[in-house]
DSSP file (Angstrom, degrees, kcal/mol; ACC not computed):
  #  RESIDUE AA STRUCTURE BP1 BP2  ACC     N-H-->O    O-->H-N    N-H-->O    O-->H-N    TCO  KAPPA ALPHA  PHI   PSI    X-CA   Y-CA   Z-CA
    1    1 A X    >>        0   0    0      0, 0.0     4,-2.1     0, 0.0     3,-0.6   0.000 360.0 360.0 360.0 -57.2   15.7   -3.6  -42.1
    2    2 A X  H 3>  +     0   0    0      2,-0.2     4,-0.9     1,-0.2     5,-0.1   0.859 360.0  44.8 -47.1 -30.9   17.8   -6.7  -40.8
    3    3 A X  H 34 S+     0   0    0      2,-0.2    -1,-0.2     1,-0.2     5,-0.0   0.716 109.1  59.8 -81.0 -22.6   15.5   -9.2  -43.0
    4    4 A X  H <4 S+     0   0    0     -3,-0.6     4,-0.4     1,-0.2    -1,-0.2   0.963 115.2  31.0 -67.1 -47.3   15.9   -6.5  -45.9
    5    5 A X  H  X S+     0   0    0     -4,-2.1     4,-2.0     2,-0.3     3,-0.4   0.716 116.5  54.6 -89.9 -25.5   20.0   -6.8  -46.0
    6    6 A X  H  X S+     0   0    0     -4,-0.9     4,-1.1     1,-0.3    -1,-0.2   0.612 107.1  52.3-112.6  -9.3   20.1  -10.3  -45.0
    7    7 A X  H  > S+     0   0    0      2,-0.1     4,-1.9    -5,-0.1     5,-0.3   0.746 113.1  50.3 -70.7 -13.4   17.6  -10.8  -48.2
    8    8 A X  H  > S+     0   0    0     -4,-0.4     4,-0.9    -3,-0.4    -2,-0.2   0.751 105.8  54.9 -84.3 -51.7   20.5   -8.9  -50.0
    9    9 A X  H  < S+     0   0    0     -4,-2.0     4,-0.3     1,-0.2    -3,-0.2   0.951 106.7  46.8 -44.2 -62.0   23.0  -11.1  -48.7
   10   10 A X  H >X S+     0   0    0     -4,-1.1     4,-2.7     2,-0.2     3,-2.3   0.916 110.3  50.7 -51.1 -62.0   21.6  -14.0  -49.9
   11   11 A X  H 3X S+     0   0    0     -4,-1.9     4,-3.1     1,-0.3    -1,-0.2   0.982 113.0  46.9 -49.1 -36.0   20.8  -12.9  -53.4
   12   12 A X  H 3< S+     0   0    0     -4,-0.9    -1,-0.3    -5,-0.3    -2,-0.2   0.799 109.9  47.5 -74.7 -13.9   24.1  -11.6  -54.0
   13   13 A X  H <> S+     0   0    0     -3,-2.3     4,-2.0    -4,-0.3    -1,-0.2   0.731 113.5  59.2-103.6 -18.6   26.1  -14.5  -52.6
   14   14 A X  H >X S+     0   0    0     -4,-2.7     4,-4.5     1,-0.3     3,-1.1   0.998 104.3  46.1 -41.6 -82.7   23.6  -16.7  -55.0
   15   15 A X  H 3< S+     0   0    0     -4,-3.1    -1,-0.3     1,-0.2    -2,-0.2   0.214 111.8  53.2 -64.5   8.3   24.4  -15.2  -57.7
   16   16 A X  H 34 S+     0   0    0     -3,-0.2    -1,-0.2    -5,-0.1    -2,-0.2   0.539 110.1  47.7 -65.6 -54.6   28.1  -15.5  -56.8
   17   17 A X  H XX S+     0   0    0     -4,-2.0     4,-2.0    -3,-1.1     3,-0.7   0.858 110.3  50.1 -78.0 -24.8   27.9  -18.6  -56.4
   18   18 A X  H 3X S+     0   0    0     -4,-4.5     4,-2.6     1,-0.2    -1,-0.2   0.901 111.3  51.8 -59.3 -24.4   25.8  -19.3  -59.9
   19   19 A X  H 34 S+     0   0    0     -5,-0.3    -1,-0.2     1,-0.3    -2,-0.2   0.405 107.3  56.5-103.9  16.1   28.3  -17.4  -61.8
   20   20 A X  H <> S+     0   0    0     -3,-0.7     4,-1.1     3,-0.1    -1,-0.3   0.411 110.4  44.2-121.1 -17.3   31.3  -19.7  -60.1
   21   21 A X  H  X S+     0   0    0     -4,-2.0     4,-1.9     2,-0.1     5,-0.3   0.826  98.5  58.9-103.3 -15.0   30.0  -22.5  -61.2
   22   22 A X  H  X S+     0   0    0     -4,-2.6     4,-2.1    -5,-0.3    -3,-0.2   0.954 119.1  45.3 -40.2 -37.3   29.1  -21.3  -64.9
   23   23 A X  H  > S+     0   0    0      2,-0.2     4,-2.6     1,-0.2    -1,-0.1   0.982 108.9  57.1 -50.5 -56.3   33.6  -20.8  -64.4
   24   24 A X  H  X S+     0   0    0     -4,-1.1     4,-0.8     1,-0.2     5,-0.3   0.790 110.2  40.9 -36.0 -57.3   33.7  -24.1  -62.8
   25   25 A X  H  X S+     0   0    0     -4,-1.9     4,-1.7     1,-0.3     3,-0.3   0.853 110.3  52.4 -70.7 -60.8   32.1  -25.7  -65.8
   26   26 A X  H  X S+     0   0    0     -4,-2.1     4,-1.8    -5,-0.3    -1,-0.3   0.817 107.7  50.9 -54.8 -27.2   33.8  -24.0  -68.5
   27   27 A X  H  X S+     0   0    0     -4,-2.6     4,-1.0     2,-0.2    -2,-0.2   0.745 109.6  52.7 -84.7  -5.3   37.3  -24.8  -67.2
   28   28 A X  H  X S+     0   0    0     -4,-0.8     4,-1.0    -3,-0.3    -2,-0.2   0.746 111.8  47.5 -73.9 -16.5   36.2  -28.6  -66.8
   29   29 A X  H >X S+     0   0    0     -4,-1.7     3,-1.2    -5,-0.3     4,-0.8   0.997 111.1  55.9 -80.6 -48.6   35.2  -28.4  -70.5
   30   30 A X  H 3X S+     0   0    0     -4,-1.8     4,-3.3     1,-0.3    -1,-0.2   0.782 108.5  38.5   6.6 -74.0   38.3  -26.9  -71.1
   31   31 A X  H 3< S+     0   0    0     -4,-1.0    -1,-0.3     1,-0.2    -2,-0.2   0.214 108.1  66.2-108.2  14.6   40.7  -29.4  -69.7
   32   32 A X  H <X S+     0   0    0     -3,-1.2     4,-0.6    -4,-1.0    -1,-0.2   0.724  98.2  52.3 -50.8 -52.8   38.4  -31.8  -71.2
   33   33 A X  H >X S+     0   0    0     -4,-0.8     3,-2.6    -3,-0.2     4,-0.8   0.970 111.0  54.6 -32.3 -86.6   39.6  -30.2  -74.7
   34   34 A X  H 3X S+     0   0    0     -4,-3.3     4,-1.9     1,-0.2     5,-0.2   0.745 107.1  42.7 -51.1 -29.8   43.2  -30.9  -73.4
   35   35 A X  H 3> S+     0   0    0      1,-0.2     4,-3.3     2,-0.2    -1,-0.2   0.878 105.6  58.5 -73.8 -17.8   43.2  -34.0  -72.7
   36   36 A X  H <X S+     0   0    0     -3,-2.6     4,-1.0    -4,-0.6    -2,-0.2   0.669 112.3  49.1 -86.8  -2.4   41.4  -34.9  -75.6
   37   37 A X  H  X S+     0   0    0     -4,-0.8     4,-1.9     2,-0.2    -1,-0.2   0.855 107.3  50.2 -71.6 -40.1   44.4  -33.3  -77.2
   38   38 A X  H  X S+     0   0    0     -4,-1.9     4,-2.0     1,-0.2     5,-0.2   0.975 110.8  50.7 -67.8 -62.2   47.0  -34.9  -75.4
   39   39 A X  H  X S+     0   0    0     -4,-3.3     4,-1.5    -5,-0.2    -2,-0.2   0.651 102.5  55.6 -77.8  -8.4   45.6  -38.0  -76.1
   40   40 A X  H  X S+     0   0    0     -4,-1.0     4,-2.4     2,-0.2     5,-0.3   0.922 111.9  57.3 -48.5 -66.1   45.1  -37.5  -80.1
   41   41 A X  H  < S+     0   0    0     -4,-1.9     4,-0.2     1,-0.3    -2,-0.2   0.881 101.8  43.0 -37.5 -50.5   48.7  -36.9  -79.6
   42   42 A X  H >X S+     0   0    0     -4,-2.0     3,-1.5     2,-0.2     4,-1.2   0.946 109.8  64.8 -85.8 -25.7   49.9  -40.0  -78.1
   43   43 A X  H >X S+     0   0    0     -4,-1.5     4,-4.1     1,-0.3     3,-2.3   0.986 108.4  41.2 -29.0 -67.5   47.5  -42.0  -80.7
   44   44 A X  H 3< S+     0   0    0     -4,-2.4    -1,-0.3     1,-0.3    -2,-0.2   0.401 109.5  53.7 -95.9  37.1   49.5  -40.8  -83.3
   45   45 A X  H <> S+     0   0    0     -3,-1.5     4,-1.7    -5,-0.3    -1,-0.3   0.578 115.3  46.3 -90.6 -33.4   52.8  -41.3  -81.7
   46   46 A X  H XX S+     0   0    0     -3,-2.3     4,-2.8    -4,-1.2     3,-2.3   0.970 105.9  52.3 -85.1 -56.3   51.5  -44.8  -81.2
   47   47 A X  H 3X S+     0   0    0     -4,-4.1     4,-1.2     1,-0.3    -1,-0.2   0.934 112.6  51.4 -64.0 -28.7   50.2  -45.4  -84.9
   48   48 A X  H 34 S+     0   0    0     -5,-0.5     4,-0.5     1,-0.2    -1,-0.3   0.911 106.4  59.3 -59.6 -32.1   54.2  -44.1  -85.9
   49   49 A X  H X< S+     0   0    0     -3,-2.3     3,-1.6    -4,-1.7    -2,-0.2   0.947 102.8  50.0 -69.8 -52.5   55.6  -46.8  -83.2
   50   50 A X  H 3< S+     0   0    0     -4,-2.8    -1,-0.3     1,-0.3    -2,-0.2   0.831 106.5  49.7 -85.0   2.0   54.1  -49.4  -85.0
   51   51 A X  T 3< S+     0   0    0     -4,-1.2     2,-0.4    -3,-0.3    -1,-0.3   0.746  90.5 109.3 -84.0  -9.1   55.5  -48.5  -88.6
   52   52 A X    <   +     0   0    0     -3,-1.6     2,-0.2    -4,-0.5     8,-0.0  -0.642  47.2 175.3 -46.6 105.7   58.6  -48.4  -86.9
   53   53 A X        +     0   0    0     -2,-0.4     7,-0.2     7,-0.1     5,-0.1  -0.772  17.8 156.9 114.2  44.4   61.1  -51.4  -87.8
   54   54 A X        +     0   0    0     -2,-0.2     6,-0.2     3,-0.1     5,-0.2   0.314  32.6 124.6-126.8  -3.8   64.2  -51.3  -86.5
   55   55 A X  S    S-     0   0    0      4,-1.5     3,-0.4     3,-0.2     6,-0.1   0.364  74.8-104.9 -57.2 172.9   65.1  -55.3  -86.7
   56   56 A X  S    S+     0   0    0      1,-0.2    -1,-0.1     4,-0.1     4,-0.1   0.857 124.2  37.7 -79.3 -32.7   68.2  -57.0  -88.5
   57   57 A X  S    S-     0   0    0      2,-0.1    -1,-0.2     3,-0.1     3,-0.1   0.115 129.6 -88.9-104.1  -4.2   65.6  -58.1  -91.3
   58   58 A X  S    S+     0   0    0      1,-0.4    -3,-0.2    -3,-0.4    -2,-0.1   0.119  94.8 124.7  84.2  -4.0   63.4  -55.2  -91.5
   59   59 A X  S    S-     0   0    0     -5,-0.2    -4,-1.5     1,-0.1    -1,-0.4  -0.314  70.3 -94.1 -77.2-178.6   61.0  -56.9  -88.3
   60   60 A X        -     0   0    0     -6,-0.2     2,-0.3    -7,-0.2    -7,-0.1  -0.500  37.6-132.5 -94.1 152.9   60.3  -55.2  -85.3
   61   61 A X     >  -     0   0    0     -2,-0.2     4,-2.2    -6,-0.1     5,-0.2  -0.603  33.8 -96.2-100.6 170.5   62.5  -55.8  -82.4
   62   62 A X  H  > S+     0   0    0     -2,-0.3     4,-1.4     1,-0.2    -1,-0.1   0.807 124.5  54.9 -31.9 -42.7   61.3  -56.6  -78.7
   63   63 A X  H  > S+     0   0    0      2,-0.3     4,-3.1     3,-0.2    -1,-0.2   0.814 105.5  46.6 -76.4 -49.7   61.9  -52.5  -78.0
   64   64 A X  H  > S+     0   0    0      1,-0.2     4,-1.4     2,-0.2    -1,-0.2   0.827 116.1  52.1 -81.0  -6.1   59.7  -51.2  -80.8
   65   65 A X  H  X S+     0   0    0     -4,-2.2     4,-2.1     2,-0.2    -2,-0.3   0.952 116.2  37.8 -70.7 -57.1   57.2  -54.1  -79.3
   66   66 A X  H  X S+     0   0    0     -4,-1.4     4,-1.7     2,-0.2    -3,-0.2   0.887 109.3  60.6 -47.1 -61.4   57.5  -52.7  -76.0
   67   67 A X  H  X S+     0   0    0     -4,-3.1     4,-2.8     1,-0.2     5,-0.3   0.809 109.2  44.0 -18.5 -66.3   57.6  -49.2  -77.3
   68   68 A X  H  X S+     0   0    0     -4,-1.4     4,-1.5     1,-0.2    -1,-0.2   0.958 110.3  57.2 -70.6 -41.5   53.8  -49.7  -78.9
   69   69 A X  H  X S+     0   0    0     -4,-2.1     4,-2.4     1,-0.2     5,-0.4   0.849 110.5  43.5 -35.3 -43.3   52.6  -51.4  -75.8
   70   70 A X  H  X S+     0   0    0     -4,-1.7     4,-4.5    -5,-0.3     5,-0.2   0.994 119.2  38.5 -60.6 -50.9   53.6  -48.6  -73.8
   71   71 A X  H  < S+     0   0    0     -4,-2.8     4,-0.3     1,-0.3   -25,-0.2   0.687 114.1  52.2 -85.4  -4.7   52.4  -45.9  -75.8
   72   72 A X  H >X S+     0   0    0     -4,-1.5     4,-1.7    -5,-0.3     3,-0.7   0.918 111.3  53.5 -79.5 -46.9   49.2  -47.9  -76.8
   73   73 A X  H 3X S+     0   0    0     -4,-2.4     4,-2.9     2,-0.2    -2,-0.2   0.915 111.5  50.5 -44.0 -52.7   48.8  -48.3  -72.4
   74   74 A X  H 3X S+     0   0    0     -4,-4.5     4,-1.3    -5,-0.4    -1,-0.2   0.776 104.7  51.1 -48.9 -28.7   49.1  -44.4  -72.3
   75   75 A X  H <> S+     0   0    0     -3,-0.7     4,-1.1    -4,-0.3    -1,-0.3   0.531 108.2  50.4-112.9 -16.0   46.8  -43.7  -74.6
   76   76 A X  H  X S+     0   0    0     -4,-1.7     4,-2.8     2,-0.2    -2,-0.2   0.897 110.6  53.8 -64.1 -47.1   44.1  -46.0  -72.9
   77   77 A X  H  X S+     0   0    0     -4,-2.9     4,-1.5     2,-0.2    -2,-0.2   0.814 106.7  51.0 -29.6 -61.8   45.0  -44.2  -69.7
   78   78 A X  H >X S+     0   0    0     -4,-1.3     3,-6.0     2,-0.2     4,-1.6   0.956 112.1  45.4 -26.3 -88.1   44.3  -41.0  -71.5
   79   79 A X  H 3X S+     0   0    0     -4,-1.1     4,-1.7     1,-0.3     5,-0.3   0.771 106.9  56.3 -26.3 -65.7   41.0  -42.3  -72.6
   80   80 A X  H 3X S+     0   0    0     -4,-2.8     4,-3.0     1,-0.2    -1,-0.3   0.932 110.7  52.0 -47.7 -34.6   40.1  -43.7  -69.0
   81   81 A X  H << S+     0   0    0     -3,-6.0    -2,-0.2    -4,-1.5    -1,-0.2   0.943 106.4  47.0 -67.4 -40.9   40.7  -39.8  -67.8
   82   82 A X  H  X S+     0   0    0     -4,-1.6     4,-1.6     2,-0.2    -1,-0.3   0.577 104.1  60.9 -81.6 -11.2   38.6  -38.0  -70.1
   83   83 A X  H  X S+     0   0    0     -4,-1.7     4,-2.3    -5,-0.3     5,-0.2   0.764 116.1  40.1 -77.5 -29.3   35.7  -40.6  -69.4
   84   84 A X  H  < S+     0   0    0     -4,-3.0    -2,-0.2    -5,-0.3    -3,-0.1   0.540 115.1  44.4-111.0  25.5   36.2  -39.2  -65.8
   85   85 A X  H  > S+     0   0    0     -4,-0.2     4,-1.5    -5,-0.1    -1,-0.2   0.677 119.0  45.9 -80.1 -37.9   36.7  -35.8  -66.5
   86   86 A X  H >X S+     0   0    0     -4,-1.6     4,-1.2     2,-0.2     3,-0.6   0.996 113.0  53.2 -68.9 -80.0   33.5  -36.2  -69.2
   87   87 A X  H 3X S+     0   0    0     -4,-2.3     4,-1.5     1,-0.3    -1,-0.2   0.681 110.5  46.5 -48.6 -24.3   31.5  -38.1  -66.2
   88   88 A X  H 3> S+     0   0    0     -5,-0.2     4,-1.8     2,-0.2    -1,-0.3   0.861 109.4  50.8 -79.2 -55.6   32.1  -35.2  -63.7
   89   89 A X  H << S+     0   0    0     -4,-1.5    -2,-0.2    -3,-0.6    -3,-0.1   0.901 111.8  49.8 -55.9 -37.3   31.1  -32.4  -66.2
   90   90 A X  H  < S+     0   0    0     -4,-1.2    -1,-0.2     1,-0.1    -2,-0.2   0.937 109.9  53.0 -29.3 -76.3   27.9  -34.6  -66.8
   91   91 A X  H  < S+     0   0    0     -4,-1.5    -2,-0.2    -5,-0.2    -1,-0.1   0.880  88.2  99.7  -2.4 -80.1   27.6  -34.6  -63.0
   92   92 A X     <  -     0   0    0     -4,-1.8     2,-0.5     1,-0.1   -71,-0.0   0.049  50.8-176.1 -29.1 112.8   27.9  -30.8  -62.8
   93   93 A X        -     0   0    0      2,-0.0     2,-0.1     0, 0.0    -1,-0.1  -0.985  20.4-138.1-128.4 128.2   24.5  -29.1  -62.3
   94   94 A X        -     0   0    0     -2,-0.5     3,-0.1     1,-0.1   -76,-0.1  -0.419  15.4-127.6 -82.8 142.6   24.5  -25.4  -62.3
   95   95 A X  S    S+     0   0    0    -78,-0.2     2,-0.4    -2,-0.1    -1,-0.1   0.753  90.5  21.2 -82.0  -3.0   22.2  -23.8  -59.5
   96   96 A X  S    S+     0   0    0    -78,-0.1     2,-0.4   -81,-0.0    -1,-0.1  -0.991  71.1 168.1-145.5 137.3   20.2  -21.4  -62.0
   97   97 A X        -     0   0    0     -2,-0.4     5,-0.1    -3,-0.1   -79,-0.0  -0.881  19.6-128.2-151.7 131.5   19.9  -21.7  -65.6
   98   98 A X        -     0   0    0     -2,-0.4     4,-0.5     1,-0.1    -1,-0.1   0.277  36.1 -97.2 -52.2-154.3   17.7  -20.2  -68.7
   99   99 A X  S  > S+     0   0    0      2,-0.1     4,-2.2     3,-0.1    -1,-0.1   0.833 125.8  38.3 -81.7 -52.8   15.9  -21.2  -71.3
  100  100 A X  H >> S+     0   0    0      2,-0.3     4,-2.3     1,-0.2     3,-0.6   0.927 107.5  59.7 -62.2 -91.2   18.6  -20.9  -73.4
  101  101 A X  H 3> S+     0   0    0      1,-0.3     4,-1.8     2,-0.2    -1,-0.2   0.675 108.3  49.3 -29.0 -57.0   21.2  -22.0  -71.2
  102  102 A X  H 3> S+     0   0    0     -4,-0.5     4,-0.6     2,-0.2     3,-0.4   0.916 110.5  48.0 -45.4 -59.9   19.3  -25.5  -70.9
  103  103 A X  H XX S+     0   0    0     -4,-2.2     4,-1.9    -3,-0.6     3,-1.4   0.933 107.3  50.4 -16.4 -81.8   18.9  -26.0  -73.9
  104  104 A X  H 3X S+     0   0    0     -4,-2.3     4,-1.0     1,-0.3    -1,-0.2   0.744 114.9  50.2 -28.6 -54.3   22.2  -25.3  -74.7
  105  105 A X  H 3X S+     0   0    0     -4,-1.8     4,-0.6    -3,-0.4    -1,-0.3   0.384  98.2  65.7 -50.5 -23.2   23.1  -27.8  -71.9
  106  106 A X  H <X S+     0   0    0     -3,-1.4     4,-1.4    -4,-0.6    -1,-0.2   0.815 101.2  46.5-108.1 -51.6   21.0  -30.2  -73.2
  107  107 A X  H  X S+     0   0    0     -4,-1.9     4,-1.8     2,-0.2    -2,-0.2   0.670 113.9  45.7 -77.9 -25.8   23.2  -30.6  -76.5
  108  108 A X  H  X S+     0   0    0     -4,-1.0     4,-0.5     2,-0.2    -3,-0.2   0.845 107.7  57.0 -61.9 -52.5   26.5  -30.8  -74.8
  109  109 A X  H >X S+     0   0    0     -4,-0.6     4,-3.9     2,-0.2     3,-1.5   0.996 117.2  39.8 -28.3 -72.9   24.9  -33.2  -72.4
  110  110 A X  H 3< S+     0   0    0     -4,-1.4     4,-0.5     1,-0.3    -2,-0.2   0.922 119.0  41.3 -43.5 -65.9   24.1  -35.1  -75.7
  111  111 A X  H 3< S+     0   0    0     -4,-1.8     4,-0.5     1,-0.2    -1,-0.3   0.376 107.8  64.0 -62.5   1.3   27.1  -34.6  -77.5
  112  112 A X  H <X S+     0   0    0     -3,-1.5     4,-2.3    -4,-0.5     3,-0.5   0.797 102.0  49.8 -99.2 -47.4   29.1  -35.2  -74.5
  113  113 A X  H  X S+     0   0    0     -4,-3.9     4,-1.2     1,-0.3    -2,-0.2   0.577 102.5  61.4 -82.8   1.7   27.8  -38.8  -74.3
  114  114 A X  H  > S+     0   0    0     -4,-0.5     4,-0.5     2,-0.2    -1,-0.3   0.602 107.8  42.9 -98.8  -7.3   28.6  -39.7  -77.7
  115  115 A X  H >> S+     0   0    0     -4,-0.5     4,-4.5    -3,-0.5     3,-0.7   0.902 103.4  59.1 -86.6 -21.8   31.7  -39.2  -77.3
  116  116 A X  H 3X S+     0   0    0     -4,-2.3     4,-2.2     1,-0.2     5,-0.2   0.995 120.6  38.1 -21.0 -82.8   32.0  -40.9  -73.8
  117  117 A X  H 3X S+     0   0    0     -4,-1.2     4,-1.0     2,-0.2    -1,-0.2   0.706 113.8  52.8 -58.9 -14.7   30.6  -44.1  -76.2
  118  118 A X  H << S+     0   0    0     -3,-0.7     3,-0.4    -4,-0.5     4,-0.3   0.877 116.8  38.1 -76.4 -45.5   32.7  -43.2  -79.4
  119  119 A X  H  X S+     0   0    0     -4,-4.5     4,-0.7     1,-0.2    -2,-0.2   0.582 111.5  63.5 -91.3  11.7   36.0  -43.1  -77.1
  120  120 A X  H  X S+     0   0    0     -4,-2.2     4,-2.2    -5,-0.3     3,-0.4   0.930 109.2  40.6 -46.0 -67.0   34.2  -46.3  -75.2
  121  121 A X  H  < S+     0   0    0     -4,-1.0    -2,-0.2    -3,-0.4     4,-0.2   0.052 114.0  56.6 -88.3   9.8   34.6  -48.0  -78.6
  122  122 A X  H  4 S+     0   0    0     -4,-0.3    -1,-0.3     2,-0.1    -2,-0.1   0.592 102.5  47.1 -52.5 -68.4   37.7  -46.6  -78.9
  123  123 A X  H  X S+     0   0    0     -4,-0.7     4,-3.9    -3,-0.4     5,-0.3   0.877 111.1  56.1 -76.9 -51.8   39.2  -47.8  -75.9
  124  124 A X  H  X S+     0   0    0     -4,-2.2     4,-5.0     1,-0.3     5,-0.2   0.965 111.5  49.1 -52.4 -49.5   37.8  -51.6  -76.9
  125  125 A X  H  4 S+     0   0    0      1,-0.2    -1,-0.3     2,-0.2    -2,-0.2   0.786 107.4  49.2 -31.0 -47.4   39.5  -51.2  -79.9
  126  126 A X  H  4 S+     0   0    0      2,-0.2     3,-0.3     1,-0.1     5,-0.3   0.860 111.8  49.6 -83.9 -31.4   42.7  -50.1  -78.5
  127  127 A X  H >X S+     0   0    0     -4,-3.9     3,-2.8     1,-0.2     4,-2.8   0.970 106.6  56.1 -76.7 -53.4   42.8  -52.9  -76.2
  128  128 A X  T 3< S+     0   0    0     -4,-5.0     4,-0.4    -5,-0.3    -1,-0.2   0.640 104.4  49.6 -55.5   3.2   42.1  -55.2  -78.8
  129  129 A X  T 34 S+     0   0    0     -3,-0.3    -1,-0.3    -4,-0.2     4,-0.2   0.073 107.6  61.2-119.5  15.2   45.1  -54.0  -80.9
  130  130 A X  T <> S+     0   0    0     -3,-2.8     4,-4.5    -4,-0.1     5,-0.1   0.634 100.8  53.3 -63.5 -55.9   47.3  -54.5  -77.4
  131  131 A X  H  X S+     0   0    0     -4,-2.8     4,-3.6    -5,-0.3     5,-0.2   0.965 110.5  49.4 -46.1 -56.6   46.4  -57.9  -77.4
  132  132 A X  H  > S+     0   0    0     -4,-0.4     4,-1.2     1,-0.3    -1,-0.2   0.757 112.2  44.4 -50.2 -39.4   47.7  -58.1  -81.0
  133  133 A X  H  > S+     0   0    0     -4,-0.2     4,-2.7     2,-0.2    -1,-0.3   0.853 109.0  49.1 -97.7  -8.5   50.4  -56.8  -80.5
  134  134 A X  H  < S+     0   0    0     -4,-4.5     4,-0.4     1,-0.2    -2,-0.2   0.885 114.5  55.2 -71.7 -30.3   51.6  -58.6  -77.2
  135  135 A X  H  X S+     0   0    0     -4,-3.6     4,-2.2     1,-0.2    -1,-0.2   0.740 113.8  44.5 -65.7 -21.3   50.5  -62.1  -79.5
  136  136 A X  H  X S+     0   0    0     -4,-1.2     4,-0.7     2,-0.2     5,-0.2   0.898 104.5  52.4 -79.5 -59.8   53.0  -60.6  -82.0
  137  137 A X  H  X S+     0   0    0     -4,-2.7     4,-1.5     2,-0.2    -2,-0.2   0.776 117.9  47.0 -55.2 -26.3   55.6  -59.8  -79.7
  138  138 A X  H >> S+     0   0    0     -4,-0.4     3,-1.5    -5,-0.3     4,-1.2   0.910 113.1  45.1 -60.3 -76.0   55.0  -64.0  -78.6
  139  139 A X  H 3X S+     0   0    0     -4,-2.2     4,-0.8     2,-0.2    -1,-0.3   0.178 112.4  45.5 -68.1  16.4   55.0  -65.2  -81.5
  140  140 A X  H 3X S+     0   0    0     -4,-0.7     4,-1.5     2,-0.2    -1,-0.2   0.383 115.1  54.5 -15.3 -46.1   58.3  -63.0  -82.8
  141  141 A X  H <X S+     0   0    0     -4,-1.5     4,-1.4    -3,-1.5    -2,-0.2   0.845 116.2  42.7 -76.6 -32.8   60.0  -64.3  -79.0
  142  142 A X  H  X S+     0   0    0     -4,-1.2     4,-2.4     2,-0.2     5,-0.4   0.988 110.0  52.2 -74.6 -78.8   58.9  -68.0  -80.5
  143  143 A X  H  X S+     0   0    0     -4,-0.8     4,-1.9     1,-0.3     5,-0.3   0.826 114.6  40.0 -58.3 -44.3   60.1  -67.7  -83.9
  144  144 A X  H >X S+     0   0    0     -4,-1.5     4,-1.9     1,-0.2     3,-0.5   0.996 112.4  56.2 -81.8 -40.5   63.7  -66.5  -82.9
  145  145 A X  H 3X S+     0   0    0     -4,-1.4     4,-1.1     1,-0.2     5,-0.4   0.968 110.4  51.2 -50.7 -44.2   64.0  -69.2  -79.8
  146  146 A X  H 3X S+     0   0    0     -4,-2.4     4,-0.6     1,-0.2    -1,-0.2   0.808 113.2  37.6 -62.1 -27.0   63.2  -71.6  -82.5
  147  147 A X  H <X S+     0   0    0     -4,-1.9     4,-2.8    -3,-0.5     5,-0.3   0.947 109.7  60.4 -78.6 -52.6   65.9  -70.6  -85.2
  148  148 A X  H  X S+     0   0    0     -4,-1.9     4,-0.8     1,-0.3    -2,-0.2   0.714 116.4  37.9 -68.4 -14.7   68.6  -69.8  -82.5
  149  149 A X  H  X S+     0   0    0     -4,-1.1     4,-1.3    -5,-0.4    -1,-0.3   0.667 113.2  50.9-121.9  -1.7   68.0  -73.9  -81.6
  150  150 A X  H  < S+     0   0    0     -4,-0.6     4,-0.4    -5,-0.4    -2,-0.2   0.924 116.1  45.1 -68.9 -43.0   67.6  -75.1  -85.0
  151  151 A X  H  X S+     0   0    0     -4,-2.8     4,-1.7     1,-0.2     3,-0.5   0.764 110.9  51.6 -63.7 -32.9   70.9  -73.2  -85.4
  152  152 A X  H  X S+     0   0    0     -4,-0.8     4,-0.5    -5,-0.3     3,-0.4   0.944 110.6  51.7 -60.6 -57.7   72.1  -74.7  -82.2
  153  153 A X  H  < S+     0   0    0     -4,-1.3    -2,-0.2     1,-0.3    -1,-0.2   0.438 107.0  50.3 -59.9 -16.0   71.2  -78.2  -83.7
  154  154 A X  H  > S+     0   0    0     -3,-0.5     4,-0.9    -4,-0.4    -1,-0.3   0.548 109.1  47.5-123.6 -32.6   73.0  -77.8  -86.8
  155  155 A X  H  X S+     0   0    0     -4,-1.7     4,-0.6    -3,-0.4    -2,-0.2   0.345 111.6  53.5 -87.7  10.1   76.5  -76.6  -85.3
  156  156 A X  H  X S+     0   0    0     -4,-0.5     4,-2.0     3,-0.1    -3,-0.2   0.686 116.3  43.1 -92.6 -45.6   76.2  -79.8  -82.7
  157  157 A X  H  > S+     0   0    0     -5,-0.2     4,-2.6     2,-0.2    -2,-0.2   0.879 113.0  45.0 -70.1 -36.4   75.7  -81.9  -86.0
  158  158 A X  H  X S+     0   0    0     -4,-0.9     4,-3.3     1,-0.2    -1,-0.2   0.976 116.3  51.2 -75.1 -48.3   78.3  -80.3  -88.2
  159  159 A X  H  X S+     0   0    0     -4,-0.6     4,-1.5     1,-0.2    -2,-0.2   0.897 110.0  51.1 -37.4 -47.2   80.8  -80.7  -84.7
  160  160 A X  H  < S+     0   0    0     -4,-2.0    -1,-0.2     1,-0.3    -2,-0.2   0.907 114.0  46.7 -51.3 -53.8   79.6  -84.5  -84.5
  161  161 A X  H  < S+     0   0    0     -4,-2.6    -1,-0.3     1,-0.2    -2,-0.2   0.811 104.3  52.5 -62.0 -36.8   80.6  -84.9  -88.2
  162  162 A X  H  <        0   0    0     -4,-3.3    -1,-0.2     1,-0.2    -2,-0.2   0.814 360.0 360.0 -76.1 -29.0   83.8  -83.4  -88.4
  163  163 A X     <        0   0    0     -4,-1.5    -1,-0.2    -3,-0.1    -2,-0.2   0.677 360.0 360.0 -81.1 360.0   85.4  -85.8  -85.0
């Protein structure tokens, strides 16, 4: 009779535990979802930054450089989170599963790593348009140090002329 209930226990706290991680697993896929939401979001907050203009000439100023840098930094972040929210869910092995269920598993598994490598190639991407824009933000810091002392050079000359 003790071996009968303490076989009883066990199934039942088995199956407890199978049907807590099936939970588990759907609320990482979940807040997989959201992040990958959040971070759509700050993309196209970023891609607005950079039409963004605000300069004496129609150029971008230092701010709206900084501005896309940030939001371009955020959005990497993102990216880095959901590769380890996606590498845990990967991780995740349920203690009982069907036929079905595998399967099933088996195609999320799949589709789960092509987006791991789409937002991979993503990320390379995004860093390479950082770069761009921090060489942009140089040359832009260049271009005006160079006017402001050509301008410098040209009211030292006009002073010279006039004594």
């Amino acid at each position: 009779m003790k071996n009968l209930l303490f076989i009883l226990i066990m199934v039942v706290s088995f199956s407890a535990k199978a049907q807590l991680s099936v939970q588990e697993y759907k609320a990482q896929s979940k807040k997989i979802s959201e992040l990958v939401d959040e971070r759509n979001a700050k993309f196209e907050e970023y891609q607005s930054s950079l039409a963004k203009k605000s300069g004496i000439f129609g150029g971008k100023t230092k701010k709206d450089l900084e501005r896309s840098i940030e939001l371009l930094t955020q959005t990497v972040e993102a990216d880095n989170q959901i590769l380890q929210e996606t590498q845990a869910l990967l991780n995740y092995k349920p203690t009982e599963r069907t036929r079905s269920d595998t399967k099933l598993t088996n195609k999320s598994t799949t589709a789960l790593r092509d987006s791991i490598a789409a937002l991979r190639q993503n990320n390379l991407l995004l860093a390479e348009r950082a770069m761009a824009v921090k060489k942009e933000k140089n040359n832009y810091t260049t271009v005006m140090l160079l006017l402001g002392l050509a301008g410098l050079v040209l009211l030292l000359s006009s002073l010279r002329k006039t004594k």
